[in-house]
C-alpha positions, 0 to 999 in steps of 0.5 A: 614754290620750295620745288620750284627754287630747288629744281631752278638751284639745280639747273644753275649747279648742273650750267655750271658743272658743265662750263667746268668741264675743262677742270675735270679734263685737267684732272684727268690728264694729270692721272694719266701723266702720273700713271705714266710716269710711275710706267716709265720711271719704274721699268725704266729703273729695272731694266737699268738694274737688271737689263732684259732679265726676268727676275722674279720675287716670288713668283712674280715679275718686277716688270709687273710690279713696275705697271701696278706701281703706277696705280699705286703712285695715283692712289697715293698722290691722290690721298694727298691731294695732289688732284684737288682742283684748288692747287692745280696749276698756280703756285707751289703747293701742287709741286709740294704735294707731289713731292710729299706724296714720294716720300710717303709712297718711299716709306710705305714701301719700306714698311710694307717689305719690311713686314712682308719680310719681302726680299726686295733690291733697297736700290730699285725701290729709292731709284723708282719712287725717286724717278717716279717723283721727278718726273711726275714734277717734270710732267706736271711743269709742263702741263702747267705751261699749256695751261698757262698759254691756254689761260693767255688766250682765255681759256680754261677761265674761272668766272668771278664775281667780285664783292666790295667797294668800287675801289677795292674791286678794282684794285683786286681786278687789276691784280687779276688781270696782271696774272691771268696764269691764275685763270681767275677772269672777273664777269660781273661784281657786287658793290657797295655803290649803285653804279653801272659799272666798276670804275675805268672797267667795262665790268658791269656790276649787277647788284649790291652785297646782298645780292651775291648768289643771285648775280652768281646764278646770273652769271654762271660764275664758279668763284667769289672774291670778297674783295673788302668787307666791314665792320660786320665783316665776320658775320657778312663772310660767315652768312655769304659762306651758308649762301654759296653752300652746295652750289660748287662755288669758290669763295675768296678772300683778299686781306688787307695786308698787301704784299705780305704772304708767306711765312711771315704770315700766321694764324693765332686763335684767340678765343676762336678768333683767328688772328693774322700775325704778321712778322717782320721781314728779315734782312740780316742773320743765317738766312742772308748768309746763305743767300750770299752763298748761293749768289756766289757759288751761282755766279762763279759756275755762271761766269765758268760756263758764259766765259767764251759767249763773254768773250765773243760779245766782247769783241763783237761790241768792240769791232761793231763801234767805236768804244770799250767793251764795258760800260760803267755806271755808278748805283746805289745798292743797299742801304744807299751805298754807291757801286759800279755796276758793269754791262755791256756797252749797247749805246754810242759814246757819249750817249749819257750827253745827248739831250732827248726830250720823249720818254716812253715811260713814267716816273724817275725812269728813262726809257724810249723803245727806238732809242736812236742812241742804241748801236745795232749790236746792242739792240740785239744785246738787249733784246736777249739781256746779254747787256746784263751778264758782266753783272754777275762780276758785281754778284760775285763782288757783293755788290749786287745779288742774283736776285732783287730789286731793280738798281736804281741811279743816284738821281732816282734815288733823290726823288724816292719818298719813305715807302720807295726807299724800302727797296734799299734795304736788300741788295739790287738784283740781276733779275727780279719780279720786274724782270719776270713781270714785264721789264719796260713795260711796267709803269713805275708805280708797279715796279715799285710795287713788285719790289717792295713785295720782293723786299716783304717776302724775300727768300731763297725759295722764292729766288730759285723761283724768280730764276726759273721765270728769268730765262721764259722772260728773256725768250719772251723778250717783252719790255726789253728795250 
């Protein structure tokens, strides 16, 4: 019977390493696009240096040492985990890893020229490892937009099997399938409650707690994700941990702190009980200062490099119906102070009068995806975002930042309750989790969401990351109306 367990144990180990295949594949691409780079970034470095010279440290080709730099490049990312499966794809702690593993090989070769005593050129060696880096970074960006499109189409999943209440499972369900980029696809749960389904999905629950490592088996999963426990969550957690031992299975586990991560997030053992601490969000001192810095120096070289594409919109806004160019719109910013907030007109005048009935959708917000106020031109303005650029004025004026919360109309602001009105702390942004999350075609529910998780976790980090998205959103176009 023991024989028989074990062999069946491996049996489902092997399934499972097979439908993972496209990990090990992954992998395999990055080595080569590494080794590539650390090719390409070094020959092209000498030859930039020295052109098609040979040139020799004792006795050997810089060329050579160029080729055998690639395998050290792959060795050094490797021993700093820039390969491990957990990081590959989602998240910035990949592009970390590989930054680091930069500066270690910068400071690796340092060291080894010093005490070789080798006479190696300073310049070729930064100019190589910094290049190898950059374009390493650069090839792994897109490796990661493949990914990410193949996941879109569900591919490349991993299969999971969520634990907890009915409620918490779908909650944790509907954060999945809002970012299937994570490739984290549920196939089966394990839930407190007998019932035959997890509720308003067609996810079929096939156990109770207990019996987690059977449905993983069942279901081929690779992944568990825990998520609620109880009062006896330590000793649950701990005993399903032993369970999944050997079976090359990802345990998950989502904390009740919602919308709170990053560095205001740490761990502080107490007699070996780790302790989430929890900091409060900064909203005032140096680092505000520097996000005021960076949205205005931003929006200056914005307005520098867009001042003819403004102009021409202008005009084209002007002759294409009758009215200004701009339009001017009262909002609130922080704190609840008011602005005008400056686009481009996309609507007749007069719009703001006419009484429509329908609105596509929910909440203090009004929306219709064929408004028939909209003027041909400022369809195509808003399809594109081009409405949105005279805001960069209001950036440079403080009024607004390059990055925040969606800026709401006073009328809205009237029916926030005390949890909405969390979003007035920081100032309304041109972009935001919105913008990069779907637009218009969020519920309200989720843009609120999505703002307070801005307003919990801001930085400027995560701003630069919010850009970097902006411009796919708006090539995208999804929810622009």
């Amino acid at each position: 019977m023991t024989v028989a367990a074990g062999s069946d144990s491996l049996s489902v180990v092997s399934r499972r390493r097979t439908a993972l295949q496209w990990q090990r594949r992954l992998r395999r691409k990055l080595v080569l696009l590494d080794a590539f780079a650390g090719v390409v970034a070094s020959l092209a470095t000498v030859f930039v240096r020295y052109g098609d010279e040979r040139v020799r440290l004792s006795g050997v080709d810089y060329r050579l040492l160029a080729l055998l730099s690639a395998v050290v490049w792959v060795f050094v990312v490797a021993t700093g985990g820039g390969y491990d499966r957990r990081v590959i794809g989602l998240g910035t702690e990949e592009f970390r890893r590989v930054t680091n593993s930069g500066v270690r090989l910068l400071a690796l070769l340092v060291l080894a020229g010093f005490l070789a005593k080798l006479d190696l050129s300073r310049g070729v060696v930064v100019f190589s490892v910094v290049a190898t880096t950059l374009l390493s970074l650069v090839l792994r960006w897109v490796s990661r937009r493949v990914l990410h499109a193949q996941r879109r189409r569900g591919r490349c999943m991993h299969r999971v099997v969520v634990v907890g209440s009915a409620g918490d499972a779908r909650s944790l369900m509907a954060s999945l399938s809002r970012s299937p980029y994570a490739g984290l696809g549920v196939v089966g749960a394990c839930l407190t409650e007998r019932v035959p389904v997890v509720p308003d999905t067609d996810v079929p629950v096939v156990g109770g707690v207990s019996d987690v490592v059977r449905a993983v088996d069942l279901l081929d999963a690779d992944t568990v994700a825990v998520a609620s426990t109880g009062a006896s969550a330590g000793v649950e957690l701990r005993r399903l941990a032993w369970s999944l031992e050997g079976r090359d299975v990802d345990l998950l586990v989502a904390p009740s702190l919602t919308d709170v991560a990053g560095p205001r997030v740490s761990v502080r053992p107490v007699d070996s009980v780790p302790l989430l601490e929890v900091q409060e969000p900064v909203f005032d001192g140096p680092r505000r200062v520097v996000k005021g810095m960076f949205d205005r120096v931003l929006a200056v070289f914005a307005l520098v490099v867009l001042a003819l594409p403004l102009l021409v919109i202008g005009l084209l806004v002007r002759s294409s119906s009758r009215g200004p160019a701009l339009f001017r719109q009262t909002r609130v910013g922080r704190d609840g102070s008011h602005f005008t907030l400056w686009k481009f007109r996309t609507m007749v005048v007069g719009a703001d009068r006419v009484a429509l009935a329908s609105n596509d959708v929910d909440g203090p917000l009004f929306k219709l995806r064929a408004d028939p106020r909209v003027t041909p031109v400022g369809r195509v303005l808003r399809r594109w975002s081009l409405d949105e650029l005279p805001q960069l004025f209001n950036v440079l004026l403080g009024d607004m930042s390059l990055v925040g919360p969606r800026p709401p109309l006073p009328s809205e602001v009237e029916q926030y309750g005390d949890d909405v009105r969390r979003r007035l702390l920081v100032k309304p942004g041109l972009t935001g989790l919105w913008q990069v999350s779907g637009r218009s075609d969020l519920p309200w529910e989720e843009c609120v969401r999505l703002d307070l998780r801005y307003v919990e976790n801001w930085s400027v980090s995560l701003d630069l990351l919010i850009l970097a998205r902006t411009l796919a959103a708006v090539v995208r176009g999804s929810g622009a109306y």
